[in-house]
OpenMM code with the backbone's topology and positions (N, CA, C; nanometers):
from openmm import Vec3, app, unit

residues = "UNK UNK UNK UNK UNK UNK UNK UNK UNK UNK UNK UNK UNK UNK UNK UNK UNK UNK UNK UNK UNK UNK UNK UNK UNK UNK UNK UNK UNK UNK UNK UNK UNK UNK UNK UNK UNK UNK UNK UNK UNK UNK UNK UNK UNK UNK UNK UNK UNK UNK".split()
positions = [
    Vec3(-1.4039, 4.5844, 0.4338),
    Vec3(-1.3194, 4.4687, 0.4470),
    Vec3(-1.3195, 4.4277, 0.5944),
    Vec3(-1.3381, 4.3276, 0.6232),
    Vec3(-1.3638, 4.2493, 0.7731),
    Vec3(-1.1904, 4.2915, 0.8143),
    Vec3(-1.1676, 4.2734, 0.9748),
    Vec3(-1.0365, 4.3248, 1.0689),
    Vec3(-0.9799, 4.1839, 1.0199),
    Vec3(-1.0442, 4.0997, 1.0253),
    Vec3(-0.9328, 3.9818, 1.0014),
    Vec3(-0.8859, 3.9081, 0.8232),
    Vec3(-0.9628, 3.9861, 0.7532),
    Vec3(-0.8736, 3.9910, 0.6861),
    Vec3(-0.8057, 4.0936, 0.6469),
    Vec3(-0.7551, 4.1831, 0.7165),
    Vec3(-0.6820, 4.2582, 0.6887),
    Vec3(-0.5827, 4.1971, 0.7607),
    Vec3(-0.5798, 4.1381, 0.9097),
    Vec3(-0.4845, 4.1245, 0.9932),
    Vec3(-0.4348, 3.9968, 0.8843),
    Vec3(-0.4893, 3.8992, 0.8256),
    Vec3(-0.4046, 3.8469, 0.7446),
    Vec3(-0.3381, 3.8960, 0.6183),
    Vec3(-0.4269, 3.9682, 0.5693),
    Vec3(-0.3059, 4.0265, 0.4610),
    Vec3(-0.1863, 4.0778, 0.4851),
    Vec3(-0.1966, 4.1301, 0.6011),
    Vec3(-0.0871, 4.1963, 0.6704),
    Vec3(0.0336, 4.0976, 0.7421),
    Vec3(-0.0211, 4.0009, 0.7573),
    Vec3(0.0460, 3.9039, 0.8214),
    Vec3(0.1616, 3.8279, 0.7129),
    Vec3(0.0653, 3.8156, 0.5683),
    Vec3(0.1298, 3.7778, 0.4642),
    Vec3(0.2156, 3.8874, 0.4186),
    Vec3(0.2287, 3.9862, 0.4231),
    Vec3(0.3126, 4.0637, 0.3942),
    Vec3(0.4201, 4.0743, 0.4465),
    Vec3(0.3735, 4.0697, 0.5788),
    Vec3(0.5049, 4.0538, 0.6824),
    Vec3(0.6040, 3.8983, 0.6379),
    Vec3(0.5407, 3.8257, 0.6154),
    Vec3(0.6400, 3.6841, 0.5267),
    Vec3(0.6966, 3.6945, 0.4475),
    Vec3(0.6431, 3.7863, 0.3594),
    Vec3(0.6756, 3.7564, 0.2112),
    Vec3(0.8212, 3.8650, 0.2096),
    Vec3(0.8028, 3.9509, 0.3141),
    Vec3(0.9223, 4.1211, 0.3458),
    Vec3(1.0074, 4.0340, 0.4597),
    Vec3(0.9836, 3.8980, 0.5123),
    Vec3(1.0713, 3.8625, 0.5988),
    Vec3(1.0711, 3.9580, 0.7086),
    Vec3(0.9945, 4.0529, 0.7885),
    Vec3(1.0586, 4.1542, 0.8574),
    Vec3(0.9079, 4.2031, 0.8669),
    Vec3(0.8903, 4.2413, 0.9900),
    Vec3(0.7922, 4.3137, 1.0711),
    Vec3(0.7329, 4.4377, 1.0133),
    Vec3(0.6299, 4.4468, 0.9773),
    Vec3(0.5832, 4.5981, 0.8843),
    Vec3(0.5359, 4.7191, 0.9953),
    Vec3(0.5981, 4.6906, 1.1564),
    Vec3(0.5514, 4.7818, 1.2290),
    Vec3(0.6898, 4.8110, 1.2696),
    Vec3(0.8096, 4.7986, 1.2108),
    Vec3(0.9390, 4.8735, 1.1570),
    Vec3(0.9607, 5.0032, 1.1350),
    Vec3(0.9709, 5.1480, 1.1793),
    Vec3(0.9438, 5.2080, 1.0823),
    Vec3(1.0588, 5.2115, 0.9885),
    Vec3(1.1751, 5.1275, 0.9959),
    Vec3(1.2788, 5.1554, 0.9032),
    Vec3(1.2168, 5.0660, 0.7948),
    Vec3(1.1058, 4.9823, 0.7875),
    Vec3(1.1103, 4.8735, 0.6928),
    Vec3(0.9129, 4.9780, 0.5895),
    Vec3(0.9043, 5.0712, 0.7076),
    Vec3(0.8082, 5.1397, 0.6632),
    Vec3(0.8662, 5.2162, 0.5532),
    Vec3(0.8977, 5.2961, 0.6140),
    Vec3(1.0286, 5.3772, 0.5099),
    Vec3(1.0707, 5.3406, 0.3825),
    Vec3(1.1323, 5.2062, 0.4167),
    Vec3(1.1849, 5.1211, 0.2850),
    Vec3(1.0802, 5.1212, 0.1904),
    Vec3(0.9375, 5.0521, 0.2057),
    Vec3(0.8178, 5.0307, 0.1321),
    Vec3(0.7645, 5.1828, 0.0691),
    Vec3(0.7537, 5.2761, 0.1352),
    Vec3(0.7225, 5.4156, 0.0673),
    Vec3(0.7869, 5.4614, -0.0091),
    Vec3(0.9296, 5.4530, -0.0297),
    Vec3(1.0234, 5.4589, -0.0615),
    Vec3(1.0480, 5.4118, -0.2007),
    Vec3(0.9974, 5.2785, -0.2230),
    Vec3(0.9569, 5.1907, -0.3139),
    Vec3(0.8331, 5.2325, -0.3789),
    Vec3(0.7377, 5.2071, -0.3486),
    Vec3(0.6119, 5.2669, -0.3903),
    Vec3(0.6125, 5.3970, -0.4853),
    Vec3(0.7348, 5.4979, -0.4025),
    Vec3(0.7459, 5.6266, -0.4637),
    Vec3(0.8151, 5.6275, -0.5798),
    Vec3(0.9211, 5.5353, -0.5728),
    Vec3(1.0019, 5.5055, -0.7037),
    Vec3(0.9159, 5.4369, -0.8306),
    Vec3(0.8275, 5.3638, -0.7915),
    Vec3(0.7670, 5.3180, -0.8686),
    Vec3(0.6228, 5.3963, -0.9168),
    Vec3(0.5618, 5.4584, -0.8735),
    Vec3(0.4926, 5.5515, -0.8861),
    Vec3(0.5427, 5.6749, -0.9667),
    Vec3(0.6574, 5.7132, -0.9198),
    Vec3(0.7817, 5.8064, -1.0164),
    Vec3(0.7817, 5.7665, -1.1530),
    Vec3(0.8199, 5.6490, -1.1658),
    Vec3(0.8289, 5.5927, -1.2863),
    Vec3(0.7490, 5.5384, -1.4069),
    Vec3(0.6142, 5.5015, -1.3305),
    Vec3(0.4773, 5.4921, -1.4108),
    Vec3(0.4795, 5.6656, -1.4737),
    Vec3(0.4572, 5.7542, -1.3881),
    Vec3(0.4706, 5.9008, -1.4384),
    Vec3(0.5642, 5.9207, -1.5334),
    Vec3(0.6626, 5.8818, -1.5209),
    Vec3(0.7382, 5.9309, -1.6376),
    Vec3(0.7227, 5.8319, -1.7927),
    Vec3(0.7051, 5.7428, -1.7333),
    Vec3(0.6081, 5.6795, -1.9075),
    Vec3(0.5062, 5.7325, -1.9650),
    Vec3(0.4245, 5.7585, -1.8513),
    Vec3(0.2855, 5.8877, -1.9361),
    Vec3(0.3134, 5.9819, -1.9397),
    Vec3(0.4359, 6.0424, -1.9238),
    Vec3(0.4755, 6.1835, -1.9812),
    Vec3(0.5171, 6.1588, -2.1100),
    Vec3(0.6194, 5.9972, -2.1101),
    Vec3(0.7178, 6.0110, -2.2158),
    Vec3(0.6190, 5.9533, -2.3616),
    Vec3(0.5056, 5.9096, -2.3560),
    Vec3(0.3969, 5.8469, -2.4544),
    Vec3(0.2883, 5.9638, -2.4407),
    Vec3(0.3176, 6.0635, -2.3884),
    Vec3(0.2098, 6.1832, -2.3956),
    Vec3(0.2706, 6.2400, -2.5329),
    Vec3(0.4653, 6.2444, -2.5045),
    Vec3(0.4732, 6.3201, -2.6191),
    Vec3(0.4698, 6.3399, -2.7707),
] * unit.nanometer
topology = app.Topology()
chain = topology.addChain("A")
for resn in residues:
    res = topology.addResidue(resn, chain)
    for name in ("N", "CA", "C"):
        topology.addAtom(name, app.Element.getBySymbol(name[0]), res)
């Protein structure tokens, strides 16, 4: 992937979160998220495993 478009994806992200992604409190927030949601995909393929 070329530097500039990453620096724009990143840029759009930063719009769309209102708030600077070199935050680490807003870093935090996003992993945070990710993990919850990642948590939760898992527990549907546990709960349709059974």
């Amino acid at each position: 992937m070329h530097d500039n478009t990453v620096r724009y994806r990143l840029r759009k992200c930063e719009e769309s979160l209102g708030t600077s992604i070199s935050s680490a409190a807003t870093i935090a927030n996003l992993f945070l998220a990710f993990q919850d949601d990642v948590l939760a995909l898992q527990d549907q393929i546990d709960y349709q495993a059974e």
